[in-house]
C-alpha positions, 0 to 999 in steps of 0.5 A: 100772164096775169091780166090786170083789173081796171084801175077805175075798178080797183079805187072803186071811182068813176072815169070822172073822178077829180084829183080830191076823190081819186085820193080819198079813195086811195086813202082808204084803200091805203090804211086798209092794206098798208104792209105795216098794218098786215105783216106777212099777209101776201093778199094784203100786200098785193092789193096795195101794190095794185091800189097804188099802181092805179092811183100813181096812173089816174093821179098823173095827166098824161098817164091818165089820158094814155089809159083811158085811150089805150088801156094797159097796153098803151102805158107799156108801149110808154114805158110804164108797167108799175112798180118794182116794189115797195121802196118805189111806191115809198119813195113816190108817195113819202109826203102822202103817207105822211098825211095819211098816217102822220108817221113815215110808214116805218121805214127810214125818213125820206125828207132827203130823198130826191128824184133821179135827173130826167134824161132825153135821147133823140130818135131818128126813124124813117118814115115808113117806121114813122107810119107803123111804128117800130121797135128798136134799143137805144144806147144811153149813159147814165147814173145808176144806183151802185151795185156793190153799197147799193146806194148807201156809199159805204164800203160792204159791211159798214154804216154811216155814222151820225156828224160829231160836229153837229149831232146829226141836224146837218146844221152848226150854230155860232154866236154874234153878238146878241145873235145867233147863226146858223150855217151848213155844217162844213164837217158832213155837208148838211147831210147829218152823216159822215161815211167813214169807210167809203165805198170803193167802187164807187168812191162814196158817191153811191152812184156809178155811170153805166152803158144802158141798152132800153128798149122802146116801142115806137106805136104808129103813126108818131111824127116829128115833135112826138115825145115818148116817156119812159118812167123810171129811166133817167139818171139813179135818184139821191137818198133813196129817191127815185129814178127820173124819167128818160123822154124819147124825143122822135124826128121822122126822116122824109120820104122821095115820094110820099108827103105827109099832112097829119094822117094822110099822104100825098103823092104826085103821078105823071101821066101822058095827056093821052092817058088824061084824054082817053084814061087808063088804068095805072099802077100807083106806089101806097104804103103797103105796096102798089094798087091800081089807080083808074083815070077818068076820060078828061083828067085836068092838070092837078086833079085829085085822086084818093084811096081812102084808108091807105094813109098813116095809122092815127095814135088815137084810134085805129084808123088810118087816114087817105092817101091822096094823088095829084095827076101831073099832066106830061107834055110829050117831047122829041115829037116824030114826023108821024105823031106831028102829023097826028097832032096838027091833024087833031088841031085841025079838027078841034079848030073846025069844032071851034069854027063850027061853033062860031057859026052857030052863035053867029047865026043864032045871034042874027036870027034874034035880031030879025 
């Protein structure tokens, strides 16, 4: 497995680049190693996949702010893992190579090409794979670039052929008067061309809808409202654009017994006032399993307990946040004549406490005012 340099490495900027000297470097890396200008020299060619590869990453955002984050892993765990080949970093960077070198890098015009739609799919995960992330295949519908014209719309061994009624400008012109008008034209419908041998499969379209198992990875500790992208899986571009993106949409299911508050959990435990008095030590569920719980001698109704580091891992770093526990205090039921005894017995001891009290503060009080 080959690793991959640093991407503030290969366009020789630093991690506070802006979006201006970020493309002037591209620009230069571009010029010096574009395949147009190093026919059949491999090294070239290599060095301008991984040149466009990190400017596609630092140029965007999002993609930017899971790099610096996460490294290389984490846009993989996003869906993106670089360009097929040299058509996708054409169809991405057509109008920049453009400005570049003022010419359309010799290969065909791509003034038609046109991004692929962009899909979403809702997931729904449970929360223990909500809290540790997962992996799992999602079945999608969607549009694909045909197999058999790939893309062309022509029937295998044929080519399109320039518009007779327009001579390829896509555009017919017509005389008012002093004027003169122009509409689309009616014959290829703006496109230039027409396709005199469609292709079979996919009638002409150039497309056709296929059944898609993705795989995706779920990091851990995504919530409800968290949206994972996957570069390049939405529906086939048009003219050779390319593909859209397929966002993930997540929705975390709850849980019977843990509450979530960010990167911690809460969860309530019952105990008998007689474990709150004396305390005791107990068996409390976490997400890895159960873990001893030590109550205090004196536990009140709603005291709180933690374990620290046994909550939800954060997608920022590789903490993990606390699991919190409420005390719910029991108040025992079905009393037999023995435990009535011992209570009313427990009753007249602190009511004896309290009696001595008063006592106390009533002698105290006539002593001060003597």
């Amino acid at each position: 497995m080959t690793t991959k340099r640093d991407y503030y490495e290969v366009l020789g900027v630093n991690r506070d680049t802006d979006d201006n000297e970020l493309k002037a470097h591209y620009r230069k890396l571009a010029l010096k190693f574009h395949p147009d200008r190093n026919h059949g020299n491999k090294e070239a060619e290599e060095k301008f996949k991984e040149a466009s590869e990190a400017y596609e990453v630092l140029r965007d955002p999002q993609k930017r702010n899971i790099y610096n984050q996460f490294g290389h892993q984490g846009l993989e765990g996003s869906g993106f893992s670089g360009f097929s080949g040299f058509e996708d970093i054409f169809s991405s960077f057509g109008g920049i190579f453009e400005d570049f070198f003022g010419f359309s890098n010799g290969r065909r015009s791509r003034s038609r090409a046109q991004k692929g739609a962009d899909l979403r799919y809702d997931l729904s995960l449970s929360f223990m794979e909500g809290a540790f992330g997962t992996e799992t295949e999602i079945d999608l519908e969607k549009m694909e670039v045909c197999s058999s014209c790939e893309g062309t719309a022509c029937e295998q061994g044929t080519h399109p052929e320039t518009c007779s009624q327009c001579n390829g400008t896509g555009q017919v012109s017509r005389n008012q008067g002093f004027f003169t008008v122009r509409t689309t034209c009616y014959h290829c419908r703006g496109n230039g061309q027409i396709i005199p041998h469609p292709c079979t499969k996919c009638k002409g379209s150039g497309q056709i809808r296929v059944s898609k198992k993705v795989a995706v990875k779920i990091p851990a500790g995504v919530d409800s409202g968290s949206r994972l992208r996957l570069t390049g899986e939405g529906e086939a571009g048009v003219y050779g654009g390319p593909p859209g993106d397929l966002y993930v949409f997540i929705h975390v299911e709850s849980h019977d017994f843990f509450e979530r508050d960010n990167t911690n959990i809460i969860c309530q435990v019952e105990i008998s006032f007689i474990q709150a008095a004396l305390g005791d030590t107990i068996a409390v569920p976490t997400l890895n399993g159960k873990k001893e719980l030590k109550i205090s001698k004196g536990t009140q109704p709603g005291d709180l307990f933690r374990f620290r580091g046994e909550g939800i891992p954060s997608l920022r770093s590789s903490k993990r946040g606390d699991q919190i526990i409420q005390a719910v205090i029991k108040t025992p039921t079905n009393l037999n004549k023995k435990q009535e005894v011992l209570l009313k017995e427990f009753t007249n001891i602190e009511s004896g406490k309290l009696s001595n009290k008063l006592k106390n503060i009533l002698k105290n009080n006539k002593a001060r005012a003597s």
